[in-house]
N, CA, C and O atoms as a MOPAC input file, in Angstrom:
PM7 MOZYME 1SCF
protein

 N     -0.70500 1    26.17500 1     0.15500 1
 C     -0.67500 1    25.57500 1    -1.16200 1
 C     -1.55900 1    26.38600 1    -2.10600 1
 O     -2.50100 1    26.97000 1    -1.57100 1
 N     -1.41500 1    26.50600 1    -3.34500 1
 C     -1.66100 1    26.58800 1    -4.31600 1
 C     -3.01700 1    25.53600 1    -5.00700 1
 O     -2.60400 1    24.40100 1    -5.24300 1
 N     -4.39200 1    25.73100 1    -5.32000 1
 C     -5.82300 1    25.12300 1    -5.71200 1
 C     -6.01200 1    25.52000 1    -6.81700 1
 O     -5.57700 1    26.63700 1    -7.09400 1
 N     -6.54900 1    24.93800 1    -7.57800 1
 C     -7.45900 1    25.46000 1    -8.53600 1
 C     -8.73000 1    24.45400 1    -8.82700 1
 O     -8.50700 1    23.47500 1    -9.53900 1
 N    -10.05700 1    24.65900 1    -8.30300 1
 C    -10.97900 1    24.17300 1    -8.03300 1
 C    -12.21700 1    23.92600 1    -9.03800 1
 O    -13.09200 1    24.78900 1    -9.11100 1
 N    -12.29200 1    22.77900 1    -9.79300 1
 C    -13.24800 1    22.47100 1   -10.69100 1
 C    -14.55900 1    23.02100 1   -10.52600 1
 O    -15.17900 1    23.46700 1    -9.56000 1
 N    -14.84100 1    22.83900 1   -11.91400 1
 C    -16.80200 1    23.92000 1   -11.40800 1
 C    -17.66900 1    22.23200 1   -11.14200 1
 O    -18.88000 1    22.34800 1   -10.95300 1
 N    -17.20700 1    21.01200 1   -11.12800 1
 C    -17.88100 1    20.03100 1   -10.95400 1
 C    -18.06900 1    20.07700 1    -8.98800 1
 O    -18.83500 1    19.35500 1    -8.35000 1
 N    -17.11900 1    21.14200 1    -8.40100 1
 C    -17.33500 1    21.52100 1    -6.90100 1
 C    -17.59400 1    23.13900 1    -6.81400 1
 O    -17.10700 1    23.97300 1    -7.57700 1
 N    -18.46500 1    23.38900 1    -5.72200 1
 C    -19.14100 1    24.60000 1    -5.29500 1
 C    -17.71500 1    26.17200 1    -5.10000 1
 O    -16.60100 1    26.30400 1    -4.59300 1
 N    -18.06200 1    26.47200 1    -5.36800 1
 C    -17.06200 1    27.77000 1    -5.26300 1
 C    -17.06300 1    27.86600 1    -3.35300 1
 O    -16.27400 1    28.71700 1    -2.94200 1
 N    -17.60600 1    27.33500 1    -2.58000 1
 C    -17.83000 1    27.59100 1    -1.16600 1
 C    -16.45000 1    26.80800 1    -0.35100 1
 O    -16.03400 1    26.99800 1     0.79200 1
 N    -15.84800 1    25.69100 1    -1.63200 1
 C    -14.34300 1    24.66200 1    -1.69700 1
 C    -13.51400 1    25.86200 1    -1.92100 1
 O    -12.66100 1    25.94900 1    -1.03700 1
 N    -13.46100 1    26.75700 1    -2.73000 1
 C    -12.10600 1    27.91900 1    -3.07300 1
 C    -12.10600 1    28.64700 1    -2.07100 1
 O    -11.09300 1    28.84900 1    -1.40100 1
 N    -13.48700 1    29.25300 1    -1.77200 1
 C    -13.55100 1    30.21800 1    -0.77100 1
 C    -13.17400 1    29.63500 1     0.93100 1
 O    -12.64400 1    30.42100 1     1.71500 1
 N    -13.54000 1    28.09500 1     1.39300 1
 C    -12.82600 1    27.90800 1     2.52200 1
 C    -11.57400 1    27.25800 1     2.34100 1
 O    -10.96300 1    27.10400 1     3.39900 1
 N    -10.90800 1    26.75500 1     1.14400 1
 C     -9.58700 1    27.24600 1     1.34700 1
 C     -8.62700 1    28.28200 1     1.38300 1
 O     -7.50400 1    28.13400 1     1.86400 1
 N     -9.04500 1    29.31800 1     0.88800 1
 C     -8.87700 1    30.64300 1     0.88400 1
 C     -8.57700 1    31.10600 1     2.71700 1
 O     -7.62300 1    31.34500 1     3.45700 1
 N    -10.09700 1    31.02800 1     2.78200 1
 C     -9.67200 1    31.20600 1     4.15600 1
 C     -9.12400 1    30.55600 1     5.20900 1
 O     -9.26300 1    30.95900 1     6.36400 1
 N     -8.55900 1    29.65800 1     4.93600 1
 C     -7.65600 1    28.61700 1     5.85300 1
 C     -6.27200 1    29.23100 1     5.34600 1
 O     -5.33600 1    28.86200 1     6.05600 1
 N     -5.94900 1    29.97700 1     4.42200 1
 C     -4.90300 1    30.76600 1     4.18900 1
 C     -4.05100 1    30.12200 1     2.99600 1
 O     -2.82600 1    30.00300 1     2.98800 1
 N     -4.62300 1    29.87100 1     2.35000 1
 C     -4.19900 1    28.69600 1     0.94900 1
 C     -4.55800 1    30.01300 1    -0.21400 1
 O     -5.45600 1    30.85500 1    -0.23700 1
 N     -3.67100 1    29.79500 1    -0.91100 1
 C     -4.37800 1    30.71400 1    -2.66100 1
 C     -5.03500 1    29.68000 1    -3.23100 1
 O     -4.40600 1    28.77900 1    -3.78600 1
 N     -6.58200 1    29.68800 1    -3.15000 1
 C     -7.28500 1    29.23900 1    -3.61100 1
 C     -8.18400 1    29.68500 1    -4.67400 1
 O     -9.10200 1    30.40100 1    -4.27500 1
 N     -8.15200 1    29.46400 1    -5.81700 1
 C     -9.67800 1    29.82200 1    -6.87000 1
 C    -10.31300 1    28.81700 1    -7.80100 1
 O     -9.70500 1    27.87300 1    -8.30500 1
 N    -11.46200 1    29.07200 1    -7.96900 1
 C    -12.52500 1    28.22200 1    -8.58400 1
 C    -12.24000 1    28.29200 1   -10.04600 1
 O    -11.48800 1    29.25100 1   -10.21800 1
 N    -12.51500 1    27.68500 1   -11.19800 1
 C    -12.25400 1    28.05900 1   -12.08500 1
 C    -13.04000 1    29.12800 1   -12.62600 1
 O    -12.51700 1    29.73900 1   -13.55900 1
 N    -14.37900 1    29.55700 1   -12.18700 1
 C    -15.54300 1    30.24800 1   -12.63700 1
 C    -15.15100 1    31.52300 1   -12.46400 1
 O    -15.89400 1    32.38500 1   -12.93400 1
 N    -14.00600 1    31.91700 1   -11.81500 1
 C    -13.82800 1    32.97900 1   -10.78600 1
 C    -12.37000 1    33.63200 1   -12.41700 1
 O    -11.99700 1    34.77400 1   -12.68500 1
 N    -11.86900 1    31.86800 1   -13.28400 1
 C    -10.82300 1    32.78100 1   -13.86300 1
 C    -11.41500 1    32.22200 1   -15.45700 1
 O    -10.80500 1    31.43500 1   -16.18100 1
 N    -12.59300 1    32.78100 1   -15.72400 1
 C    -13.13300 1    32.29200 1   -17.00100 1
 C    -12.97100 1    30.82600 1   -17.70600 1
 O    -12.77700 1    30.63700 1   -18.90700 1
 N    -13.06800 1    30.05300 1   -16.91300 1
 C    -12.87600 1    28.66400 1   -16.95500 1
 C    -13.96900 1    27.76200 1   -16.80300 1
 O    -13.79300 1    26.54400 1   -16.82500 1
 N    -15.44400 1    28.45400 1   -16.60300 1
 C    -16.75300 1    27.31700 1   -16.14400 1
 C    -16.73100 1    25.95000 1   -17.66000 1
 O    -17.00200 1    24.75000 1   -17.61700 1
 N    -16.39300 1    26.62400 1   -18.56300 1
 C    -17.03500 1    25.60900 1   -19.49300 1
 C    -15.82800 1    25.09400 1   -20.05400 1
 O    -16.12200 1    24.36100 1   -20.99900 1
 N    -14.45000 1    25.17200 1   -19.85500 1
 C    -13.61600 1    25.01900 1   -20.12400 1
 C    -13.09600 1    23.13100 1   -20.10000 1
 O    -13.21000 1    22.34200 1   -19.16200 1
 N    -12.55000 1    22.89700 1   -21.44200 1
 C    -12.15300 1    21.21300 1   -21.44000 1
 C    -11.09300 1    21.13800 1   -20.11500 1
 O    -10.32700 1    22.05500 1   -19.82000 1
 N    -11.22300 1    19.70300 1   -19.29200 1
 C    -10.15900 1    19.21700 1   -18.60600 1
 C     -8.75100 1    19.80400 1   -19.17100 1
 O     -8.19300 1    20.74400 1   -18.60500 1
 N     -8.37900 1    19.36700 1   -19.98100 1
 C     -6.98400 1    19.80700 1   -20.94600 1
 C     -6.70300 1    21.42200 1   -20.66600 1
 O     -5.59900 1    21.96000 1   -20.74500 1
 N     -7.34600 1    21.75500 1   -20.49000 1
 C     -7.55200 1    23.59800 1   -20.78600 1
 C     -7.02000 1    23.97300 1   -19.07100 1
 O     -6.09400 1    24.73700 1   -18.79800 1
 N     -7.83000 1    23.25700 1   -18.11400 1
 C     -8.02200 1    23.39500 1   -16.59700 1
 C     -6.51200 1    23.01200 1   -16.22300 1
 O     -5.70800 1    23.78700 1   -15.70600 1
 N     -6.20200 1    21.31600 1   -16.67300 1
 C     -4.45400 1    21.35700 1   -16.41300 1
 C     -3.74000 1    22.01100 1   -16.98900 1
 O     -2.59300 1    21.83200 1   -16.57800 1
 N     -3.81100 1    22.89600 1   -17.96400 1
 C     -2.78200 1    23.69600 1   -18.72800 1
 C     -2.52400 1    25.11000 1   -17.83500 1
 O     -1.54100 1    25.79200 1   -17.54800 1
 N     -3.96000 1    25.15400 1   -17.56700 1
 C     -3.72700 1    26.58400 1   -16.44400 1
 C     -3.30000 1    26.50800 1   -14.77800 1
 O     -2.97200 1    27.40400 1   -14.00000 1
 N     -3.46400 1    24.93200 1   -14.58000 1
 C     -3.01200 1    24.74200 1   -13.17200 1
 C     -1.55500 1    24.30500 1   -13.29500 1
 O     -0.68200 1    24.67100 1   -12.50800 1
 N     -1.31600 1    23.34600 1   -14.53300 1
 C      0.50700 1    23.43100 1   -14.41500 1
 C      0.54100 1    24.80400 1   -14.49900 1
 O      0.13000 1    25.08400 1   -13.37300 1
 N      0.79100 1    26.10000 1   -15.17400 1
 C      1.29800 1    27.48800 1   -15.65300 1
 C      1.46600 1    28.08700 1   -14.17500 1
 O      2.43100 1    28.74400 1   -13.78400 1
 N      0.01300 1    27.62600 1   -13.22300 1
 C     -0.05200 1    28.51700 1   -12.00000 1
 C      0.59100 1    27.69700 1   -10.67800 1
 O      0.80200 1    28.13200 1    -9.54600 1
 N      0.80500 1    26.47200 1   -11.18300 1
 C      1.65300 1    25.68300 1   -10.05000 1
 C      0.55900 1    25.38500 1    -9.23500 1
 O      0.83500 1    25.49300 1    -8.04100 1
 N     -0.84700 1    24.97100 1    -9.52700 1
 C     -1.83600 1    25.09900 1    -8.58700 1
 C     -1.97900 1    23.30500 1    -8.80600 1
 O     -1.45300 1    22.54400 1    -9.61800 1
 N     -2.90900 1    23.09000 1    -7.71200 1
 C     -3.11300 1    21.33600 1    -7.41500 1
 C     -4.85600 1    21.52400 1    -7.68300 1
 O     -5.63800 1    22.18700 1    -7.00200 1
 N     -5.12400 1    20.75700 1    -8.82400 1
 C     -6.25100 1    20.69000 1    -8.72600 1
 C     -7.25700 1    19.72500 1    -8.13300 1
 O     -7.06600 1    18.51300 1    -8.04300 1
 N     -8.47800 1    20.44600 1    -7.68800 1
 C     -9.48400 1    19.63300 1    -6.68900 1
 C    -10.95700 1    19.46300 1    -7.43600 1
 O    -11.58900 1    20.46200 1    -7.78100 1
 N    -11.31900 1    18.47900 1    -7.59700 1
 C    -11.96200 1    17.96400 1    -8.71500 1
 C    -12.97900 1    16.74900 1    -8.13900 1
 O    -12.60600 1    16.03100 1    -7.21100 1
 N    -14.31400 1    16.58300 1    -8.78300 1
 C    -14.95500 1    15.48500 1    -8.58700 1
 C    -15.00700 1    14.62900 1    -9.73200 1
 O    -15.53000 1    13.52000 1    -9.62200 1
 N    -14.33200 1    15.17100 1   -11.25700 1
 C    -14.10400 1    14.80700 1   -12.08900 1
 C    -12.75800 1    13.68300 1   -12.02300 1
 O    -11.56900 1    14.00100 1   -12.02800 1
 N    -13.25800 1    12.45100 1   -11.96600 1
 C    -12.29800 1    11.22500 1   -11.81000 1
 C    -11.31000 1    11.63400 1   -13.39500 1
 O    -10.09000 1    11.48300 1   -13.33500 1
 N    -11.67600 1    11.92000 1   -14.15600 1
 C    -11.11000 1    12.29600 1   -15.77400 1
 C     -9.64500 1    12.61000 1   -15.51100 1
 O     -8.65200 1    12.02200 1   -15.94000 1
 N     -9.71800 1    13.52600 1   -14.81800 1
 C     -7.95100 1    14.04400 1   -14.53900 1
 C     -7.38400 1    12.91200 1   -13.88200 1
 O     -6.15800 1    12.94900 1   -13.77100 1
 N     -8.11300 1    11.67600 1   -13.30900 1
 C     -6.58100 1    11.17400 1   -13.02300 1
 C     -6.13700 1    10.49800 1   -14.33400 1
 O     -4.93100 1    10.32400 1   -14.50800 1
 N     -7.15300 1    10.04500 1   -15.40600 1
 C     -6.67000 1     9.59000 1   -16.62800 1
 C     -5.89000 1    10.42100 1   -17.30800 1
 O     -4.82200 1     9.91500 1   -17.65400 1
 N     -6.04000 1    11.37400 1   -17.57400 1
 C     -5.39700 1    13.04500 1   -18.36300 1
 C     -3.77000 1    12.80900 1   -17.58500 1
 O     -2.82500 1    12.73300 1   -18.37100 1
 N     -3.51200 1    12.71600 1   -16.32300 1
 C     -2.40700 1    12.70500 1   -15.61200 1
 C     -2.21900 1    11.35600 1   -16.04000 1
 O     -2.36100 1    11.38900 1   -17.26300 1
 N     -1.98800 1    10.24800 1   -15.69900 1
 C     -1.66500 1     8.82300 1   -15.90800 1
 C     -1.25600 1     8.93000 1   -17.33100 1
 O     -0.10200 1     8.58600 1   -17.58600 1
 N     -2.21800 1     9.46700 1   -18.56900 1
 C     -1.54900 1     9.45300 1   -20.01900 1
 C     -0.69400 1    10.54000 1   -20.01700 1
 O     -0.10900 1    10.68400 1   -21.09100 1
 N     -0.44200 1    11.31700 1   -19.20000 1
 C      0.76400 1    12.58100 1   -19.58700 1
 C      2.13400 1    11.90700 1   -19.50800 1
 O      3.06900 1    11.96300 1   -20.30700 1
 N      2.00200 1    11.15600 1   -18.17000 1
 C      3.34400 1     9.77200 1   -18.48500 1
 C      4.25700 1    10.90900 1   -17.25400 1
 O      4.81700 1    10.29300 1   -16.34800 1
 N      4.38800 1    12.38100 1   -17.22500 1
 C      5.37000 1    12.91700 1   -16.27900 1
 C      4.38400 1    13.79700 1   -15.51100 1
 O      3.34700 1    14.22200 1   -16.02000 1
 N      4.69400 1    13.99800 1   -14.49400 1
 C      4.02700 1    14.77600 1   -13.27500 1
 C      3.72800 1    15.89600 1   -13.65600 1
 O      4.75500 1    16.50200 1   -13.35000 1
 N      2.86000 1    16.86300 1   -14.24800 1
 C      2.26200 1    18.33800 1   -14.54700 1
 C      2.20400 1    18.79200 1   -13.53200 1
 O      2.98400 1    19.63500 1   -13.08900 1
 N      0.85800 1    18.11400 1   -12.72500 1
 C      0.36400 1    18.72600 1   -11.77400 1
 C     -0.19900 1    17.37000 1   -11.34700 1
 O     -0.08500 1    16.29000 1   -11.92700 1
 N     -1.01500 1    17.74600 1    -9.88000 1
 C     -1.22000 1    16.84500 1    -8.70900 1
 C     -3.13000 1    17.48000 1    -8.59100 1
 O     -3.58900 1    18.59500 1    -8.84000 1
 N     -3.84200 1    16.17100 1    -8.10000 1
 C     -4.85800 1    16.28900 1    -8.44500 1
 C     -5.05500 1    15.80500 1    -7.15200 1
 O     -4.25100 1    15.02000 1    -6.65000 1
 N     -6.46800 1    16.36600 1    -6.31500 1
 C     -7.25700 1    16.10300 1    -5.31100 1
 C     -8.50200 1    15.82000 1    -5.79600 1
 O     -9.19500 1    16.78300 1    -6.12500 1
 N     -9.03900 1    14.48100 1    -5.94000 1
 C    -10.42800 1    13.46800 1    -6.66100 1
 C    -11.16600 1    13.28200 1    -5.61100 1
 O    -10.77800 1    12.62200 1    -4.64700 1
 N    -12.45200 1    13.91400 1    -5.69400 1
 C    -13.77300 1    13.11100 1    -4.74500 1
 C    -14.43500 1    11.92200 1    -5.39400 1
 O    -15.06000 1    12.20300 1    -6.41600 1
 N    -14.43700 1    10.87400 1    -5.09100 1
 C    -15.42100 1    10.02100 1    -6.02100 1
 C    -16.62100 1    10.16400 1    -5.88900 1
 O    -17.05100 1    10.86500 1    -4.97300 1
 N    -17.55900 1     9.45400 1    -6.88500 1
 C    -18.78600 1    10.11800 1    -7.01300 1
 C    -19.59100 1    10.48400 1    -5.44200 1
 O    -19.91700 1    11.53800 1    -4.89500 1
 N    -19.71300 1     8.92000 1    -5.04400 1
 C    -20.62300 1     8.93200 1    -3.55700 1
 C    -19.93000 1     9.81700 1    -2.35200 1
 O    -20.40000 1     9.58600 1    -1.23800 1
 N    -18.83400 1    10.83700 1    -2.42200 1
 C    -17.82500 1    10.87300 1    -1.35700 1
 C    -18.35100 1    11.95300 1    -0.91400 1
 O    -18.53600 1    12.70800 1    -1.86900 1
 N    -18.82900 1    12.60300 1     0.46700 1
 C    -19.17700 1    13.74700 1     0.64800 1
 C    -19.24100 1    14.61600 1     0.11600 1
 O    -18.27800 1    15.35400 1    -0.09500 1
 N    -20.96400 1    14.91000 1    -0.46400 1
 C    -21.44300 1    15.66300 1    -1.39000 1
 C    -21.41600 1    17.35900 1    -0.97300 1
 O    -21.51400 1    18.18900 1    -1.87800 1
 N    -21.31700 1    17.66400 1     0.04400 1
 C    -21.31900 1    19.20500 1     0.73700 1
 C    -20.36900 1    19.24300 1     0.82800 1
 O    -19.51900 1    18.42600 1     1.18400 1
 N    -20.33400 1    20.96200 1     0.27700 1
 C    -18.84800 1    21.60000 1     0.14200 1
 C    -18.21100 1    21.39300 1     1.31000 1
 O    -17.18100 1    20.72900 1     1.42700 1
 N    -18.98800 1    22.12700 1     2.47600 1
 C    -18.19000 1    21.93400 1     3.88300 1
 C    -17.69300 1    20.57400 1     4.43400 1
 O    -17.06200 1    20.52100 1     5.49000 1
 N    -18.00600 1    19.41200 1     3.66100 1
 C    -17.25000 1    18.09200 1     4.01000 1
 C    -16.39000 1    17.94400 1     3.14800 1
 O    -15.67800 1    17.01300 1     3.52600 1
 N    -15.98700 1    18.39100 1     2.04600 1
 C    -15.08700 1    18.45200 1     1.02700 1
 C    -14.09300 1    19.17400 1     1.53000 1
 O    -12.92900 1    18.78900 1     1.41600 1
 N    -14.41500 1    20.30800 1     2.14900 1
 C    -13.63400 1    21.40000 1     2.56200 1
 C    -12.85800 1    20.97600 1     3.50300 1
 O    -11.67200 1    21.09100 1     3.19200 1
 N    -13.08200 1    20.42700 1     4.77200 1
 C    -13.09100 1    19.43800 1     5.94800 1
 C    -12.19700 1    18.54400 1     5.97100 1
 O    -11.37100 1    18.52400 1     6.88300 1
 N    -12.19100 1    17.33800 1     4.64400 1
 C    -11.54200 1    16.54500 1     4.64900 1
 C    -10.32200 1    17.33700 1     4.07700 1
 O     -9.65400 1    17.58700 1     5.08000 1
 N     -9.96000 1    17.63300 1     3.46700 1
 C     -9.19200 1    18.31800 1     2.94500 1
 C     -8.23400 1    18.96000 1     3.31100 1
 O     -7.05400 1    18.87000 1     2.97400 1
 N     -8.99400 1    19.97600 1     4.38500 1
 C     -8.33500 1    20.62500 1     5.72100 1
 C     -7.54200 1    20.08200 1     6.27100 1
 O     -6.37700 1    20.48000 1     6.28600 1
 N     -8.08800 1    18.65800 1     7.08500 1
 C     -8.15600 1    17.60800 1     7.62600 1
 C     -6.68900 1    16.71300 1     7.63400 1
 O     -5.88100 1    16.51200 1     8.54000 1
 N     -6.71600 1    16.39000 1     6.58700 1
 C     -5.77300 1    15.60500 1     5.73700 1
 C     -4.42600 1    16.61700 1     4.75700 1
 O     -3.49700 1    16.05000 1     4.18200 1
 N     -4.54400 1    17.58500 1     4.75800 1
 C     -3.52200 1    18.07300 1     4.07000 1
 C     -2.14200 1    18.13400 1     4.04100 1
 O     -1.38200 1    18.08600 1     3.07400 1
 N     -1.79700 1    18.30200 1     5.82000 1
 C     -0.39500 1    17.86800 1     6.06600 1
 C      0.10100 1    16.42800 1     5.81300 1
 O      1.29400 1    16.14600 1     5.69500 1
 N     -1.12100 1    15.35800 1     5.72500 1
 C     -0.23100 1    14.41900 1     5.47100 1
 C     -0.07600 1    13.62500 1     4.21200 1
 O      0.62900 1    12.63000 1     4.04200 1
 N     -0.95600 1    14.31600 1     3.24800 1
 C     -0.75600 1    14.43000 1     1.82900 1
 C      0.20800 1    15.88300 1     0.55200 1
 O      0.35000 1    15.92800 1    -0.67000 1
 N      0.71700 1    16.97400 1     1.89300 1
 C      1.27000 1    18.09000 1     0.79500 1
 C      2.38000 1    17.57400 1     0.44500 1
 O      2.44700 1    17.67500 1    -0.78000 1
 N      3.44300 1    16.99100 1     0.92300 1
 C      4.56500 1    16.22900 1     0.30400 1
 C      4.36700 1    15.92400 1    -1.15700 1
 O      4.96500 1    16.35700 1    -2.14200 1
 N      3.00000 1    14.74500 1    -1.00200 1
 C      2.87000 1    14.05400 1    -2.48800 1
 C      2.33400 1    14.97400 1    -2.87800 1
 O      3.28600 1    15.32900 1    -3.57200 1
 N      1.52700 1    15.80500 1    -3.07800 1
 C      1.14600 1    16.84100 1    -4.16000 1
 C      2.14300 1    17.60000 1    -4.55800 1
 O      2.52000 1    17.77100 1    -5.71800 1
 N      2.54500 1    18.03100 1    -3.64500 1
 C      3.73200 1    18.69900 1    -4.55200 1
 C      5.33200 1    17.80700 1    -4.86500 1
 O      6.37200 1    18.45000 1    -4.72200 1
 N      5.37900 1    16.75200 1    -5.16700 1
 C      6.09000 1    15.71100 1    -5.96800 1
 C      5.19200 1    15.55700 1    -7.04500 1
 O      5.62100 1    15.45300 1    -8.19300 1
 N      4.28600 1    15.54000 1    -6.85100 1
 C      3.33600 1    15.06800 1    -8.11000 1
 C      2.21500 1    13.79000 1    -7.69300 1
 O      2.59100 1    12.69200 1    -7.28200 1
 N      1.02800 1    14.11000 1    -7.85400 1
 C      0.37700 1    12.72600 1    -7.24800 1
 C     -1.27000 1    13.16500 1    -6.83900 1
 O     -1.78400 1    14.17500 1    -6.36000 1
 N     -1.72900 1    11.96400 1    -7.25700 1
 C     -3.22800 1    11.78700 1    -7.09400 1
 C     -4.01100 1    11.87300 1    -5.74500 1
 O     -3.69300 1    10.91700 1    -5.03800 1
 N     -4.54400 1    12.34900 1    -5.39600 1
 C     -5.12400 1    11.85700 1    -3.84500 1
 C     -6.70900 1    11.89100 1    -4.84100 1
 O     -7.23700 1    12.69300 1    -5.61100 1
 N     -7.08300 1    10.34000 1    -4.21200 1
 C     -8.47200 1     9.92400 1    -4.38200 1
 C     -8.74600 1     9.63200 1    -2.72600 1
 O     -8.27500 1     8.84100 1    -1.90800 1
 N    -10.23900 1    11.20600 1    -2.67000 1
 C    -10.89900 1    10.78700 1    -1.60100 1
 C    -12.21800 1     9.69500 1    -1.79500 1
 O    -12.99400 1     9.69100 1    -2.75100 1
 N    -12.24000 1     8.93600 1    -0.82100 1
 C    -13.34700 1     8.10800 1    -0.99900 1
 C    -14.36800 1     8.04500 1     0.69500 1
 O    -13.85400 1     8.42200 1     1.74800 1
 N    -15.31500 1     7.69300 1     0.64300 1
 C    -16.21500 1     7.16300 1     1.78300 1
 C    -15.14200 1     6.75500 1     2.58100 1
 O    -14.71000 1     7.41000 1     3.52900 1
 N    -14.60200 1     5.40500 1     2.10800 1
 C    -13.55900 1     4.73200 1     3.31100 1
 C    -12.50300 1     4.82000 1     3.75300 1
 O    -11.86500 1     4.13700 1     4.55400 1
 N    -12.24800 1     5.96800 1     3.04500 1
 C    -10.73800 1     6.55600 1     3.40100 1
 C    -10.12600 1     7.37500 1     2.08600 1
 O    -10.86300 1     7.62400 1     1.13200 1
 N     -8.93600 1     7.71800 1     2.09900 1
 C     -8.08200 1     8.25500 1     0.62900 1
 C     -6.79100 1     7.40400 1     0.46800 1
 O     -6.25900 1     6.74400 1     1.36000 1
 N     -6.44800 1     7.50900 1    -0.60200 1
 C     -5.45200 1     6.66800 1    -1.21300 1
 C     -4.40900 1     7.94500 1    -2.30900 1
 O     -4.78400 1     9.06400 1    -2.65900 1
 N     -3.38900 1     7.42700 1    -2.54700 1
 C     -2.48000 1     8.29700 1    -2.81200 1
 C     -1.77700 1     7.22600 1    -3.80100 1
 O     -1.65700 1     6.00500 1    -3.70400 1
 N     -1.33900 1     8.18500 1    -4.83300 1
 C     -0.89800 1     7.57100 1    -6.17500 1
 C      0.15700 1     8.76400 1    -6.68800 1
 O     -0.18600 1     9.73900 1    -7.35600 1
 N      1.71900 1     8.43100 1    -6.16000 1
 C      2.21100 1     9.31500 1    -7.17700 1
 C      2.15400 1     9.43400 1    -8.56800 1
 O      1.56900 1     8.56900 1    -9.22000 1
 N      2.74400 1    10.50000 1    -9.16700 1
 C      3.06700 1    10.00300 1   -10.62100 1
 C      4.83100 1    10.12200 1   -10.72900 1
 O      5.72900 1    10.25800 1    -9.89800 1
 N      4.76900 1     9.98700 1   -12.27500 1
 C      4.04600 1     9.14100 1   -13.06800 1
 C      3.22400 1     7.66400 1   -12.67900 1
 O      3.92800 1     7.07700 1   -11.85700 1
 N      2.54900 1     7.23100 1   -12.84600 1
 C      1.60700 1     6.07500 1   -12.71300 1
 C      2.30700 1     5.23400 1   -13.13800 1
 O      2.82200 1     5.44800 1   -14.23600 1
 N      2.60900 1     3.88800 1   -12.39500 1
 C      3.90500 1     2.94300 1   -13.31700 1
 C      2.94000 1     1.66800 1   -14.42900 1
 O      2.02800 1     0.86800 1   -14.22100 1
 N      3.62300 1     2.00200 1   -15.41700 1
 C      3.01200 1     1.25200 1   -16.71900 1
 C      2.75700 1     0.19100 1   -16.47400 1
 O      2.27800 1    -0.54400 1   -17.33700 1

């Protein structure tokens, strides 16, 4: 799959998906550190990339777009703070969330598990 990895997570998230054999990059890596949400989905729809984010914001940005752009991977705040558990779950869980990402769709990781929200989000 295809990442594009918020600077609100460690560049150490691009680099071990990378090496799990994923095209993975950080945004810092494509002149993107200070860049608005809006700016980040404009370049991950263009690149077909799923963005991975601790920024809960994109699932609102997606929910008001109303049609599927792109597909978002959410840590909530308390949810494993080290990259390598971010990285992990992720790993972890990917086969049985790549379907919905690439249909379009939210994965919120949490402490107690993840939850999955296609889009569009129904009104």
């Amino acid at each position: 799959m295809r990442f594009l990895v918020d600077q609100c997570l460690s560049t150490e998230v691009a680099r071990g998906l990378s090496a799990a054999g994923h095209d993975a990059v950080h945004v810092a890596d494509c002149g993107l550190s200070r860049a608005d949400d809006e700016v980040i989905l404009e370049r991950a729809e263009s690149e077909q990339r799923v963005v991975v984010s601790g920024d809960t914001d994109f699932g609102a940005l997606l929910a008001d777009a109303g049609a599927p752009v792109v597909s978002a991977i959410l840590y909530r705040r308390r949810t494993r703070r080290r990259p390598h558990e971010q990285l992990v779950v992720v790993l972890t869980n990917l086969a049985a969330i790549e379907a919905d990402l690439e249909a379009g769709a939210v994965v919120i990781i949490e402490d107690g598990g993840m939850r999955v929200r296609r889009l569009p989000f129904a009104q």
